[in-house]
PDBQT receptor file of N, H, CA, C and O in Angstrom, charges set to zero:
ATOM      1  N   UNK A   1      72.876 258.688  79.293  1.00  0.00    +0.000 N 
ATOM      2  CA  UNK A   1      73.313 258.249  80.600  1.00  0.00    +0.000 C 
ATOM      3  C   UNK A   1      72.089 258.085  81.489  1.00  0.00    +0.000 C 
ATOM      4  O   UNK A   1      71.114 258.817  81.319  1.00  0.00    +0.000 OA
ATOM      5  N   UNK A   2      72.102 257.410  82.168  1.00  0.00    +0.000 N 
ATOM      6  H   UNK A   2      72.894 256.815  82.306  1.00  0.00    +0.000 HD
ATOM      7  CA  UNK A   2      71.263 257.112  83.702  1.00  0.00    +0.000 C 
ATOM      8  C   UNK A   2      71.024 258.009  84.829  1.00  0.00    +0.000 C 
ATOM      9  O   UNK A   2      72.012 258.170  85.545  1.00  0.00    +0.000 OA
ATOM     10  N   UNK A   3      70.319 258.424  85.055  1.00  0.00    +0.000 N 
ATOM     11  H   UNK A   3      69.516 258.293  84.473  1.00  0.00    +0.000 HD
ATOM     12  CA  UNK A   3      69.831 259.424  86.103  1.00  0.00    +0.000 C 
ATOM     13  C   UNK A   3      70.448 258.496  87.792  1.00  0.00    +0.000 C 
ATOM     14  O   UNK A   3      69.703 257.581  88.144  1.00  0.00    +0.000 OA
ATOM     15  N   UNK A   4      71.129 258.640  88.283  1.00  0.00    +0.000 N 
ATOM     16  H   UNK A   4      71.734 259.383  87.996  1.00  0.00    +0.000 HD
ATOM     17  CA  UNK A   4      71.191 258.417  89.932  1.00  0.00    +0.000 C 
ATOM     18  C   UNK A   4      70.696 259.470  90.700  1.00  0.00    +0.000 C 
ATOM     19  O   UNK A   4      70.767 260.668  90.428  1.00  0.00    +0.000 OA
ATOM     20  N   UNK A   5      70.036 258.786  91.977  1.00  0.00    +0.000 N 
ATOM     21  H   UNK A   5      69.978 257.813  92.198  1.00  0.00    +0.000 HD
ATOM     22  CA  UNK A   5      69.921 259.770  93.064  1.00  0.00    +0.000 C 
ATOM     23  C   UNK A   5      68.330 260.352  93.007  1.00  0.00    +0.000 C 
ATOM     24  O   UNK A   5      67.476 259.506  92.740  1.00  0.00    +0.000 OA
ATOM     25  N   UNK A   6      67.996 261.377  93.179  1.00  0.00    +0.000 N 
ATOM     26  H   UNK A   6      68.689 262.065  93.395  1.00  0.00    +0.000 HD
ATOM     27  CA  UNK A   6      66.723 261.938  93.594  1.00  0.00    +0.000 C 
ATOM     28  C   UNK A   6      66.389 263.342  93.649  1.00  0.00    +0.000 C 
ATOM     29  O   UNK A   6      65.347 263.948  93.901  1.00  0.00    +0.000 OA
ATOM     30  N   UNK A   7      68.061 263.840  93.210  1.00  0.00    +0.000 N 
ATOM     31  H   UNK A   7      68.907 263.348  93.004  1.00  0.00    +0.000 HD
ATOM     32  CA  UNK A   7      68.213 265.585  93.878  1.00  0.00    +0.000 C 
ATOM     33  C   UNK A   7      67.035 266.265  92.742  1.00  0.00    +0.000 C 
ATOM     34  O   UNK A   7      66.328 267.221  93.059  1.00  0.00    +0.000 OA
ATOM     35  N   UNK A   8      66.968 265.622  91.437  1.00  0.00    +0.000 N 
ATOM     36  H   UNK A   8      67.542 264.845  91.179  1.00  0.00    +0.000 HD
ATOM     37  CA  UNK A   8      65.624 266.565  90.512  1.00  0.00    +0.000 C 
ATOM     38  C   UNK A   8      64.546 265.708  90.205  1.00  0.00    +0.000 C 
ATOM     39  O   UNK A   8      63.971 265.762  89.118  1.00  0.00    +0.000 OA
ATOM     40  N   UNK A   9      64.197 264.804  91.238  1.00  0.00    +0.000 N 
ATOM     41  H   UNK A   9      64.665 264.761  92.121  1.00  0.00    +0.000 HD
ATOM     42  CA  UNK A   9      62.676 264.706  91.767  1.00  0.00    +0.000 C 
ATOM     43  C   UNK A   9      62.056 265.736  91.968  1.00  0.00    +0.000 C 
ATOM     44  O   UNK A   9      62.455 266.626  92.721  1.00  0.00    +0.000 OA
ATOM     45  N   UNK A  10      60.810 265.768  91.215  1.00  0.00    +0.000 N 
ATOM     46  H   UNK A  10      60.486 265.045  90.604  1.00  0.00    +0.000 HD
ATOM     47  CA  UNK A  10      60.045 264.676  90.339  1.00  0.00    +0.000 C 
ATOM     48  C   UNK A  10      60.390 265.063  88.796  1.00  0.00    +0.000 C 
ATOM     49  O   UNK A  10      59.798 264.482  87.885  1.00  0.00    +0.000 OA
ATOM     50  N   UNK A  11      61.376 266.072  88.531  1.00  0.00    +0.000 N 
ATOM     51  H   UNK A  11      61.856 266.544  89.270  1.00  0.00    +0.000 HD
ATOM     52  CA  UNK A  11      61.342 266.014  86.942  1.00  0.00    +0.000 C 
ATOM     53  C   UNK A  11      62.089 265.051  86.137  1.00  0.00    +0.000 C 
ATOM     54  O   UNK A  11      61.932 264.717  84.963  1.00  0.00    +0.000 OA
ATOM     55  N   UNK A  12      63.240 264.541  87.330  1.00  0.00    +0.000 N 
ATOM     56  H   UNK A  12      63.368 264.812  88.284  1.00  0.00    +0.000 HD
ATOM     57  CA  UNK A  12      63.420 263.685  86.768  1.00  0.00    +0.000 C 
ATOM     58  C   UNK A  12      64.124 261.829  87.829  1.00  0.00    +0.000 C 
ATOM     59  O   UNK A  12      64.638 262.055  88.925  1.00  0.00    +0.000 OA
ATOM     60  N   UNK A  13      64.101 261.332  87.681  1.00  0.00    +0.000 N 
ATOM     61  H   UNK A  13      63.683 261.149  86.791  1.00  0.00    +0.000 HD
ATOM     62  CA  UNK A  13      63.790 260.133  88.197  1.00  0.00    +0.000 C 
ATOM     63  C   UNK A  13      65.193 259.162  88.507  1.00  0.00    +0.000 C 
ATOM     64  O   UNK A  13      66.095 259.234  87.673  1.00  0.00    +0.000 OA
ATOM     65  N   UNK A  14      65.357 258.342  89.589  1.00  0.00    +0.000 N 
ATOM     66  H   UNK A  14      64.623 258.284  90.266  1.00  0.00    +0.000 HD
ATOM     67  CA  UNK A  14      66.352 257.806  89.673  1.00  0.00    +0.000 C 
ATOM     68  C   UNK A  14      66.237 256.905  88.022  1.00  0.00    +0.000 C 
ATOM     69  O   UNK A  14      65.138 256.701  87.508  1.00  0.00    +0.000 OA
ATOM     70  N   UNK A  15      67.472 256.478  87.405  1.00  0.00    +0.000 N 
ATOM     71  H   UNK A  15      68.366 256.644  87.823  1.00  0.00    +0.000 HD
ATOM     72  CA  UNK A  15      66.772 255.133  86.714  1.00  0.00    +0.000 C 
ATOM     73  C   UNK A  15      66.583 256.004  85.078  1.00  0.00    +0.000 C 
ATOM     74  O   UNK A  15      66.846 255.628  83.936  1.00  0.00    +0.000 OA
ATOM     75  N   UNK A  16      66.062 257.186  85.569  1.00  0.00    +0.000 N 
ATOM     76  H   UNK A  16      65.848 257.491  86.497  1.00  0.00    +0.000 HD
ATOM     77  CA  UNK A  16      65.651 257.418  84.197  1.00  0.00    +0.000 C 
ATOM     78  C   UNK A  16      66.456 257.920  82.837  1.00  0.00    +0.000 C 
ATOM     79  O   UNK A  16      67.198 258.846  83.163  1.00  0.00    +0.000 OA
ATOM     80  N   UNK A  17      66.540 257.680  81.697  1.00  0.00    +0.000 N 
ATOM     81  H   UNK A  17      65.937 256.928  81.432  1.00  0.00    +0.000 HD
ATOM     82  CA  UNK A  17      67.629 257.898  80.212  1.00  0.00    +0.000 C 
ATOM     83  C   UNK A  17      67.674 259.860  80.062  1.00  0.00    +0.000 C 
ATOM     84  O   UNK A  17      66.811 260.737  80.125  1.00  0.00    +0.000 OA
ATOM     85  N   UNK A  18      68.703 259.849  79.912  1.00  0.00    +0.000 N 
ATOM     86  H   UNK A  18      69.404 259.137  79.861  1.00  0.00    +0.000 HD
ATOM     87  CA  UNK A  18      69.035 261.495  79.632  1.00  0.00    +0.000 C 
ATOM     88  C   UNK A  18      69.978 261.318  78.803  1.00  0.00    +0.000 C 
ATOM     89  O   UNK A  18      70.827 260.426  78.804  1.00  0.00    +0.000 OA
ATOM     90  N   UNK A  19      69.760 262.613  77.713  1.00  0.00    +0.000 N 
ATOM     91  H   UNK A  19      69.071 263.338  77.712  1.00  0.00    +0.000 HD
ATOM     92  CA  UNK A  19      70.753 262.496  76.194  1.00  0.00    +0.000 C 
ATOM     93  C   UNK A  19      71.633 263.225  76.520  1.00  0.00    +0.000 C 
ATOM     94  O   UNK A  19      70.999 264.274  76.632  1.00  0.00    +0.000 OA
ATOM     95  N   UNK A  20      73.019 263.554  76.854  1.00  0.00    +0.000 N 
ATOM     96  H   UNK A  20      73.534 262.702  76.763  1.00  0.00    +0.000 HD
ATOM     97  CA  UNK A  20      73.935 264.519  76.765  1.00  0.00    +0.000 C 
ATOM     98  C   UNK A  20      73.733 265.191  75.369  1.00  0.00    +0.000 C 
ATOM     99  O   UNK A  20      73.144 264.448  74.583  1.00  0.00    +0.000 OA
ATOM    100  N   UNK A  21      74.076 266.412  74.868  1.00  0.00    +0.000 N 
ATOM    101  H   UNK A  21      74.554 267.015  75.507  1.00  0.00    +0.000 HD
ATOM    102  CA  UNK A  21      74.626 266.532  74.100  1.00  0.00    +0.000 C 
ATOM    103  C   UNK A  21      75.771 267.975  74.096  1.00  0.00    +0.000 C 
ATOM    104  O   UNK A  21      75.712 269.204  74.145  1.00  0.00    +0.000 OA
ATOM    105  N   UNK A  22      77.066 266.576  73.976  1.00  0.00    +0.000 N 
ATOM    106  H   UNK A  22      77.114 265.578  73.935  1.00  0.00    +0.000 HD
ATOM    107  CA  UNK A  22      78.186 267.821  73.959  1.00  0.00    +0.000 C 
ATOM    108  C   UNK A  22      78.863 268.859  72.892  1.00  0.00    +0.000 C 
ATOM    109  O   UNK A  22      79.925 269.437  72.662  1.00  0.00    +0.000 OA
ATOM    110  N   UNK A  23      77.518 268.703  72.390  1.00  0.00    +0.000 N 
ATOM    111  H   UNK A  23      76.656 268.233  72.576  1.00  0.00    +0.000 HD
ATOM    112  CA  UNK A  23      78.475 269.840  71.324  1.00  0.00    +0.000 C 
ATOM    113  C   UNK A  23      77.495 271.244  71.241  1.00  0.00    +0.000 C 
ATOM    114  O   UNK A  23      77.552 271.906  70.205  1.00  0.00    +0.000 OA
ATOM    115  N   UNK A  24      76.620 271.671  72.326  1.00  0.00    +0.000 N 
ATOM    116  H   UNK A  24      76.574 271.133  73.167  1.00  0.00    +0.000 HD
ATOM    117  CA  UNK A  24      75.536 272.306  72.596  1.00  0.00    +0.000 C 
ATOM    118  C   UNK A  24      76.694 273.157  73.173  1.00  0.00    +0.000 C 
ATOM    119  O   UNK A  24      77.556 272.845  73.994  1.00  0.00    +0.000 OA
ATOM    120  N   UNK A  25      76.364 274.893  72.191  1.00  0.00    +0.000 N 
ATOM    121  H   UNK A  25      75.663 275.147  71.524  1.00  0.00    +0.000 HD
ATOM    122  CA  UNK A  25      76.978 275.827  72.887  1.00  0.00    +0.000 C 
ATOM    123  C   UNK A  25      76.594 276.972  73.355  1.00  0.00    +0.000 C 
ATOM    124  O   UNK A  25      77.177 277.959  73.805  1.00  0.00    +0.000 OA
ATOM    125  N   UNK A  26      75.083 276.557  73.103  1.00  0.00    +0.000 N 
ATOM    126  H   UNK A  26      74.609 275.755  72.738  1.00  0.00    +0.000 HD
ATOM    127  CA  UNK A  26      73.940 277.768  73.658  1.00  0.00    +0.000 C 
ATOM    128  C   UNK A  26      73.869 277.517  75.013  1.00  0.00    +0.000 C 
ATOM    129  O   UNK A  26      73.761 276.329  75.318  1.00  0.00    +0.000 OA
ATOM    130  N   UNK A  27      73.920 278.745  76.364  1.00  0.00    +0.000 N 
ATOM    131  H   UNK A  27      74.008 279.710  76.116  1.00  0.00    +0.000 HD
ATOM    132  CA  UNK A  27      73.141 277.877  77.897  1.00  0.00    +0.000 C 
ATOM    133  C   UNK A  27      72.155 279.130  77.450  1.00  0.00    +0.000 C 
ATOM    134  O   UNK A  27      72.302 280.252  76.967  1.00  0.00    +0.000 OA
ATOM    135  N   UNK A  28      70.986 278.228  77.923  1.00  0.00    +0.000 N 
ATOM    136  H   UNK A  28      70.867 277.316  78.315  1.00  0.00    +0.000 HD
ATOM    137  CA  UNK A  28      69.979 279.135  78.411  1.00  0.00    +0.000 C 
ATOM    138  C   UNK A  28      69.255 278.934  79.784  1.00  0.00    +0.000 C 
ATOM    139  O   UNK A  28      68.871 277.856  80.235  1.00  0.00    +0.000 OA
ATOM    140  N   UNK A  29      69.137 280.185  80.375  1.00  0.00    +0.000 N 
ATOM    141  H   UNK A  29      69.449 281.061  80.009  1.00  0.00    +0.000 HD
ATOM    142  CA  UNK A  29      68.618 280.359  81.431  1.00  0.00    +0.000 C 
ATOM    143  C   UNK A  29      67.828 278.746  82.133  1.00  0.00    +0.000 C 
ATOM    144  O   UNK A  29      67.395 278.070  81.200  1.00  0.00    +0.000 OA
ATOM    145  N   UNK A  30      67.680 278.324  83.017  1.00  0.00    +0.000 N 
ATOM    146  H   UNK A  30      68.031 278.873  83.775  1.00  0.00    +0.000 HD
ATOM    147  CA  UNK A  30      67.046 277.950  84.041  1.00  0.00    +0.000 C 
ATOM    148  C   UNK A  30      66.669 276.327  83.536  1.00  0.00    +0.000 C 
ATOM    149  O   UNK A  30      65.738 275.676  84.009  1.00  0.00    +0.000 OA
ATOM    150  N   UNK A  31      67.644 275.827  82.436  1.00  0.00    +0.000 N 
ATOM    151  H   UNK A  31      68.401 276.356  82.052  1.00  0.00    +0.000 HD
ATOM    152  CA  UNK A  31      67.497 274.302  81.525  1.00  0.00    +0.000 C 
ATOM    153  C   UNK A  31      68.272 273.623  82.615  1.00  0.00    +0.000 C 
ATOM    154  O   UNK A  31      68.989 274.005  83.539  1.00  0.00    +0.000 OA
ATOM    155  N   UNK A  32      67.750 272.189  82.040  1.00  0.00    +0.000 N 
ATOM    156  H   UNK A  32      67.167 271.878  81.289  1.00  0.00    +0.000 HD
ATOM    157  CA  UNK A  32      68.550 271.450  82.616  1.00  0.00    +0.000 C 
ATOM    158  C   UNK A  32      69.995 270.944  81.842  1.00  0.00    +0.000 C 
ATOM    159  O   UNK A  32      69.855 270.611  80.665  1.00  0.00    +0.000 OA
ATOM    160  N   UNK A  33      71.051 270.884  82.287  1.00  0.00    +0.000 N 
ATOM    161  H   UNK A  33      71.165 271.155  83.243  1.00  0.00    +0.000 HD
ATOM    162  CA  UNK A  33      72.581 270.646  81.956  1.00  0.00    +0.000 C 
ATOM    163  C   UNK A  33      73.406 269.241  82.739  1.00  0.00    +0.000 C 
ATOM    164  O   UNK A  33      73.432 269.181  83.968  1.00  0.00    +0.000 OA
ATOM    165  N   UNK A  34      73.957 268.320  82.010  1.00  0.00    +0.000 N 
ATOM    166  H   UNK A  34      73.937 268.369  81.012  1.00  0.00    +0.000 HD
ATOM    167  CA  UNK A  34      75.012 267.882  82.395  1.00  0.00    +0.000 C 
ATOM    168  C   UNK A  34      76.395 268.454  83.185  1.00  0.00    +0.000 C 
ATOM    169  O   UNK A  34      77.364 268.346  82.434  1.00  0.00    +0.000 OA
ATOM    170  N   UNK A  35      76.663 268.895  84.184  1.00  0.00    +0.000 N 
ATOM    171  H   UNK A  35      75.875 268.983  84.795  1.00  0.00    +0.000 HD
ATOM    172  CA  UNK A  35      78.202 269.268  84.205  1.00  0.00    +0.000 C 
ATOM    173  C   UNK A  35      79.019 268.248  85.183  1.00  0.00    +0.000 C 
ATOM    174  O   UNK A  35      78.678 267.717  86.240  1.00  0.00    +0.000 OA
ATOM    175  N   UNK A  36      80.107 268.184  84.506  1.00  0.00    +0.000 N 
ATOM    176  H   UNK A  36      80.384 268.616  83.647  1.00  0.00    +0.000 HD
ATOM    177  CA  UNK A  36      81.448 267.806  84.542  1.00  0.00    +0.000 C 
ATOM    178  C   UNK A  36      82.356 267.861  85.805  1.00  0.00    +0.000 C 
ATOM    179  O   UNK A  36      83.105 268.829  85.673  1.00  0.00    +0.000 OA
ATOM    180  N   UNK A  37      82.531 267.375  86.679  1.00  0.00    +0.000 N 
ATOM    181  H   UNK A  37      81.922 266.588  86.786  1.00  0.00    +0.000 HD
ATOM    182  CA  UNK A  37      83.364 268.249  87.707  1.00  0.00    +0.000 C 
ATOM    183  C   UNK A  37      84.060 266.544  88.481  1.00  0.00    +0.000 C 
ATOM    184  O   UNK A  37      83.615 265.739  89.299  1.00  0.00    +0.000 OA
ATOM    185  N   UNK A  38      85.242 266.643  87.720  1.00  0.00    +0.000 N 
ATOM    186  H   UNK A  38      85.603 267.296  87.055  1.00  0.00    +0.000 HD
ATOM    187  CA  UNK A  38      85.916 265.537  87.853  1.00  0.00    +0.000 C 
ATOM    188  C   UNK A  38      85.537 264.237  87.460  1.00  0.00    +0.000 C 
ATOM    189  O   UNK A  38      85.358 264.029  86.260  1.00  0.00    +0.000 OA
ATOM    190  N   UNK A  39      85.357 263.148  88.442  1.00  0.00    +0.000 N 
ATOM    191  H   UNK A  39      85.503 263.317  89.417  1.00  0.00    +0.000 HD
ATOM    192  CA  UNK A  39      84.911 261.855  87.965  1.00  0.00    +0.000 C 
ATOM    193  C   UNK A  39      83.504 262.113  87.686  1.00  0.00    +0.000 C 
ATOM    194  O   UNK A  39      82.974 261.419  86.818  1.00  0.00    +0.000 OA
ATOM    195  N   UNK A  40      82.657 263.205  88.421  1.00  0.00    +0.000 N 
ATOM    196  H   UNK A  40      83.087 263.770  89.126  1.00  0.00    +0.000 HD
ATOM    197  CA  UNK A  40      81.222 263.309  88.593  1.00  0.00    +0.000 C 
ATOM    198  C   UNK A  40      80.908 264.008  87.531  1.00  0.00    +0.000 C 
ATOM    199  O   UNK A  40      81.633 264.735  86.852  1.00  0.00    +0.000 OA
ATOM    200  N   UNK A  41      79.538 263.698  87.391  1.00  0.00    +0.000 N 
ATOM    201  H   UNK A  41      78.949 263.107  87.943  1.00  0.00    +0.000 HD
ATOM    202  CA  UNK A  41      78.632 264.568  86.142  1.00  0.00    +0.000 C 
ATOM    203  C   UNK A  41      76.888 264.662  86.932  1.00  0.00    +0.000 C 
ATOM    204  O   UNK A  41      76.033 263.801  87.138  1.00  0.00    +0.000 OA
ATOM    205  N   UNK A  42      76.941 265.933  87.161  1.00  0.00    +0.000 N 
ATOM    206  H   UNK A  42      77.636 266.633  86.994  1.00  0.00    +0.000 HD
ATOM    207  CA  UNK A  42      75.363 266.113  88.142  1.00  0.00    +0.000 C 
ATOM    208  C   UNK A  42      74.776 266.416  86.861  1.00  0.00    +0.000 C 
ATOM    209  O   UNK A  42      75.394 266.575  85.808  1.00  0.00    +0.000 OA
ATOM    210  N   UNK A  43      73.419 266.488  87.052  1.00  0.00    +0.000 N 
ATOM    211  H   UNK A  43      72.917 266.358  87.907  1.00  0.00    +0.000 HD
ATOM    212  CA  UNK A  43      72.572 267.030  86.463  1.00  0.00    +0.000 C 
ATOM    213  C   UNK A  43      71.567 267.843  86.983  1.00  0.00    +0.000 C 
ATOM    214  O   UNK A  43      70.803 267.412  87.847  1.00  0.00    +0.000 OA
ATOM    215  N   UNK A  44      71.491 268.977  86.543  1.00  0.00    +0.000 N 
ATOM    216  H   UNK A  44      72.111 269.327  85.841  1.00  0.00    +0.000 HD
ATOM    217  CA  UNK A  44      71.230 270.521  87.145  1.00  0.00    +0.000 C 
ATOM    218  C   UNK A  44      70.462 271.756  86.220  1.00  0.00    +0.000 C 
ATOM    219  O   UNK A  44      70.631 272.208  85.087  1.00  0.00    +0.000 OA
ATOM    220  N   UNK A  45      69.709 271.981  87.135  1.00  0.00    +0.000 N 
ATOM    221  H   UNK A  45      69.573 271.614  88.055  1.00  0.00    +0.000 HD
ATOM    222  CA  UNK A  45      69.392 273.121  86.952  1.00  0.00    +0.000 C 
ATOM    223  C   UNK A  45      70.574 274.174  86.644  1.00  0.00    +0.000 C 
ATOM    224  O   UNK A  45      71.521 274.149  87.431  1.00  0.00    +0.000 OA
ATOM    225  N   UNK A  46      70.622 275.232  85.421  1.00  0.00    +0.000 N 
ATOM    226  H   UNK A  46      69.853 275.252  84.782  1.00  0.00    +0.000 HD
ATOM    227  CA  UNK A  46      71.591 276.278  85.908  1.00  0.00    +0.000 C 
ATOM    228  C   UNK A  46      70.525 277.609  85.450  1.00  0.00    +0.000 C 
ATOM    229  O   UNK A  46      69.665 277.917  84.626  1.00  0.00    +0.000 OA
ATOM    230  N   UNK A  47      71.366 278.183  86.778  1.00  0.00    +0.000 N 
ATOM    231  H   UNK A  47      72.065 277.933  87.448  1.00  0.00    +0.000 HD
ATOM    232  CA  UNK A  47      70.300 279.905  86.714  1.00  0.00    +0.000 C 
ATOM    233  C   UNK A  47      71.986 280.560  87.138  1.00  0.00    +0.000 C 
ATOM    234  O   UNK A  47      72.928 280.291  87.882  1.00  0.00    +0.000 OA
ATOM    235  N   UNK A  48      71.572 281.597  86.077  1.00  0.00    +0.000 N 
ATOM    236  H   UNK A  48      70.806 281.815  85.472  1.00  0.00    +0.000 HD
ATOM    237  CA  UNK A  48      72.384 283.169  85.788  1.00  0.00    +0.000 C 
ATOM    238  C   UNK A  48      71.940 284.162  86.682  1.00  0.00    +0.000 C 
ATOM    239  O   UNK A  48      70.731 284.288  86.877  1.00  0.00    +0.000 OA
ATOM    240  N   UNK A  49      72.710 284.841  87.217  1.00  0.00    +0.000 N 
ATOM    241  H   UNK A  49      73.692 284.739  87.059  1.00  0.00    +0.000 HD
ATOM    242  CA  UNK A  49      72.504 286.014  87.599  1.00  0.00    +0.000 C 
ATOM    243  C   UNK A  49      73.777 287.136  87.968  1.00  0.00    +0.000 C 
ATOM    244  O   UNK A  49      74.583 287.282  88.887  1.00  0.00    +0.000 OA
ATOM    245  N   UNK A  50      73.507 287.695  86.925  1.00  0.00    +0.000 N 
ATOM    246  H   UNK A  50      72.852 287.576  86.178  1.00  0.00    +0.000 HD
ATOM    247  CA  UNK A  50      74.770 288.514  86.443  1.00  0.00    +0.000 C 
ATOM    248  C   UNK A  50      76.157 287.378  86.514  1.00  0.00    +0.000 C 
ATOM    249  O   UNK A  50      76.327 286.410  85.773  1.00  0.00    +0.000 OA
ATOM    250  N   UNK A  51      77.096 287.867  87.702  1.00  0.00    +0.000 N 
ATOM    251  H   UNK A  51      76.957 288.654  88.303  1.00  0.00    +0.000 HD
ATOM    252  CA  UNK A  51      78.375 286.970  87.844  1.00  0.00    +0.000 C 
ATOM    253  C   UNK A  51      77.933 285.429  88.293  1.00  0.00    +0.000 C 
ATOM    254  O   UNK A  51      78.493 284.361  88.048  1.00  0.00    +0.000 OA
ATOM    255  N   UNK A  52      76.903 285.671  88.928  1.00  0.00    +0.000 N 
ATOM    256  H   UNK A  52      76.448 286.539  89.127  1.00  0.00    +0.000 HD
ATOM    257  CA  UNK A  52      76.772 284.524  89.398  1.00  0.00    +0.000 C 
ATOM    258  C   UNK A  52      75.814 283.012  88.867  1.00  0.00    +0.000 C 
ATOM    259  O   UNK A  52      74.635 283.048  88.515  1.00  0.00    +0.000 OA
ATOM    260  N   UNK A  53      76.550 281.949  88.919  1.00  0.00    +0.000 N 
ATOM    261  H   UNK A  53      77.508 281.920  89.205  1.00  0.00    +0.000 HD
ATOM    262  CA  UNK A  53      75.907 280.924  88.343  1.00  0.00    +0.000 C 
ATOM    263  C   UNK A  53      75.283 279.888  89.450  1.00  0.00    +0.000 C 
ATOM    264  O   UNK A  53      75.949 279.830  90.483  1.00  0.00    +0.000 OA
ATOM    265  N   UNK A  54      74.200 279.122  89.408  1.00  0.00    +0.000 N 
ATOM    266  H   UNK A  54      73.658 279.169  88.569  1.00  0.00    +0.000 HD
ATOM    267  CA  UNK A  54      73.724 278.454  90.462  1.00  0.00    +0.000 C 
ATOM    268  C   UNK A  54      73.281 277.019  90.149  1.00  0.00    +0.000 C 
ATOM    269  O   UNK A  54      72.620 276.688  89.165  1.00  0.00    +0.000 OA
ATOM    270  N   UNK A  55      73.512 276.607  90.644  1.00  0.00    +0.000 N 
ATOM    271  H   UNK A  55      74.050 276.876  91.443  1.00  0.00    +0.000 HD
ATOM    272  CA  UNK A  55      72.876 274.727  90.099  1.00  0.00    +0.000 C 
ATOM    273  C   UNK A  55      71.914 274.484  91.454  1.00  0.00    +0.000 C 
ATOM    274  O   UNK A  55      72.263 274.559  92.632  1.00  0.00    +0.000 OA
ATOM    275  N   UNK A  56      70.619 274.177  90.919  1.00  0.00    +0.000 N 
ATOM    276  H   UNK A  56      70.336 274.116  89.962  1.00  0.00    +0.000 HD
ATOM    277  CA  UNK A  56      69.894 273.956  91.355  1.00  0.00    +0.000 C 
ATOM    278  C   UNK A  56      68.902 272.800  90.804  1.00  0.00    +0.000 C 
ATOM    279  O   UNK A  56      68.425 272.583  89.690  1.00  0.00    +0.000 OA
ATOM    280  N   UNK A  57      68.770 272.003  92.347  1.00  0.00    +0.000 N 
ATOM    281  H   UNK A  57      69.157 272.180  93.252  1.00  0.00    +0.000 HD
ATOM    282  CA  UNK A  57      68.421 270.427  92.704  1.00  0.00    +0.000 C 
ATOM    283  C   UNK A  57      66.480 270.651  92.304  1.00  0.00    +0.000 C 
ATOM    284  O   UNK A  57      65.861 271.210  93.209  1.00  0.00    +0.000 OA
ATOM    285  N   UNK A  58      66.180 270.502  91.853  1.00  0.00    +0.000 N 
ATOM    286  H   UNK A  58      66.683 270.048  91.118  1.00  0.00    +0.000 HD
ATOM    287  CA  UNK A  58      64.472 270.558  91.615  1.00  0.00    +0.000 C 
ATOM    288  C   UNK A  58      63.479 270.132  92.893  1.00  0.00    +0.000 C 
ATOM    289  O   UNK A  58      62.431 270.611  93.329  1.00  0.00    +0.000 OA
ATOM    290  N   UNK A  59      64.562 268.673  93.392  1.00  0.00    +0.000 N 
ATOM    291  H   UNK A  59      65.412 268.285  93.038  1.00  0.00    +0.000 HD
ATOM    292  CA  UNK A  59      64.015 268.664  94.767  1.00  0.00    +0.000 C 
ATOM    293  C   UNK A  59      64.313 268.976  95.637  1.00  0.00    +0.000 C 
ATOM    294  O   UNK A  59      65.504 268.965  95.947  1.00  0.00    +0.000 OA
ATOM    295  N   UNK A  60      63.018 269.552  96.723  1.00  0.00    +0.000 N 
ATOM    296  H   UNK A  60      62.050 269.562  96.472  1.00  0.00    +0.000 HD
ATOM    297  CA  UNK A  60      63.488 270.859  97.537  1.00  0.00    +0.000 C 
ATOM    298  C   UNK A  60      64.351 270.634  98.838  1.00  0.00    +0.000 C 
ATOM    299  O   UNK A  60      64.845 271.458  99.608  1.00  0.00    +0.000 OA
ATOM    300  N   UNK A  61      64.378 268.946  98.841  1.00  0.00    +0.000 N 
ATOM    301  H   UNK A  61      63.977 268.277  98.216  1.00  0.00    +0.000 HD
ATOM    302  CA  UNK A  61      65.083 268.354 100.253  1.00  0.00    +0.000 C 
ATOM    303  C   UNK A  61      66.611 268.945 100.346  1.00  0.00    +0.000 C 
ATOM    304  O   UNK A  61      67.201 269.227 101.389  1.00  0.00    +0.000 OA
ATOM    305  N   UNK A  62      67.159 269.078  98.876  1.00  0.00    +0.000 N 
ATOM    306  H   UNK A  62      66.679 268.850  98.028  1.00  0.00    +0.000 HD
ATOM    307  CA  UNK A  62      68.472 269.782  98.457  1.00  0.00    +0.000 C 
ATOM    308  C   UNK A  62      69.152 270.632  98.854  1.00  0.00    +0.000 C 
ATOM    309  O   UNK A  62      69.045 271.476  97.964  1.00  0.00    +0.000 OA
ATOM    310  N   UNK A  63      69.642 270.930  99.406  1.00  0.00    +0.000 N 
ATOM    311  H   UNK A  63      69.729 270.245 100.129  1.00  0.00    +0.000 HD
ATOM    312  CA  UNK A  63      70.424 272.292  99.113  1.00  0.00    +0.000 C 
ATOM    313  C   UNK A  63      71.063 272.809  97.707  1.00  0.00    +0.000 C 
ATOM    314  O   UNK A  63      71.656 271.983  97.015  1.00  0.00    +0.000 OA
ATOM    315  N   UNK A  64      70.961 274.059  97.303  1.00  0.00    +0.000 N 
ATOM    316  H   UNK A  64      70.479 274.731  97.865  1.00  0.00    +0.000 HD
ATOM    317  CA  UNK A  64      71.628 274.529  96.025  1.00  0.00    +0.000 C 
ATOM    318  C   UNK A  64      72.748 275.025  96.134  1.00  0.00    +0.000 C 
ATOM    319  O   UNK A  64      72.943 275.834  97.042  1.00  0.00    +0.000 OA
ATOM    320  N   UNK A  65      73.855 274.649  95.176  1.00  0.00    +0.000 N 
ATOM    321  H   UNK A  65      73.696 273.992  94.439  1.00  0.00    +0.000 HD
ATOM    322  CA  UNK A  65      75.056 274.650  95.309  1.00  0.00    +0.000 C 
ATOM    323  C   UNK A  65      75.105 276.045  94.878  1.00  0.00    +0.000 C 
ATOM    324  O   UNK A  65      76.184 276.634  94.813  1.00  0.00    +0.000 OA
TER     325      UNK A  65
């Protein structure tokens, strides 16, 4: 799929090719992930901490969800 937007500038780029792969059932700490959340699919940082999960934008203009 196609990168839109700017939120993980500079790692990664409006425009630029990213591989899903959905059959990946390892998360590890602080990778970058596809997720799902209705029509949308962000691409994100995810960080653990204990209960809590965080998606985080690489660029810092962002706020983290």
């Amino acid at each position: 799929m196609q990168v839109r937007g700017d939120s993980m500038s500079p790692t990664l780029e409006e425009g630029d090719t990213v591989i899903v792969d959905f059959y990946g059932i390892t998360i590890h700490y602080y990778r970058i992930y596809a997720i799902g959340m209705g029509d949308l699919i962000a691409v994100k940082r995810m960080e653990f901490k204990g209960p809590t999960t965080k998606m985080i934008s690489d660029n810092k203009a962002y706020y983290d969800a």
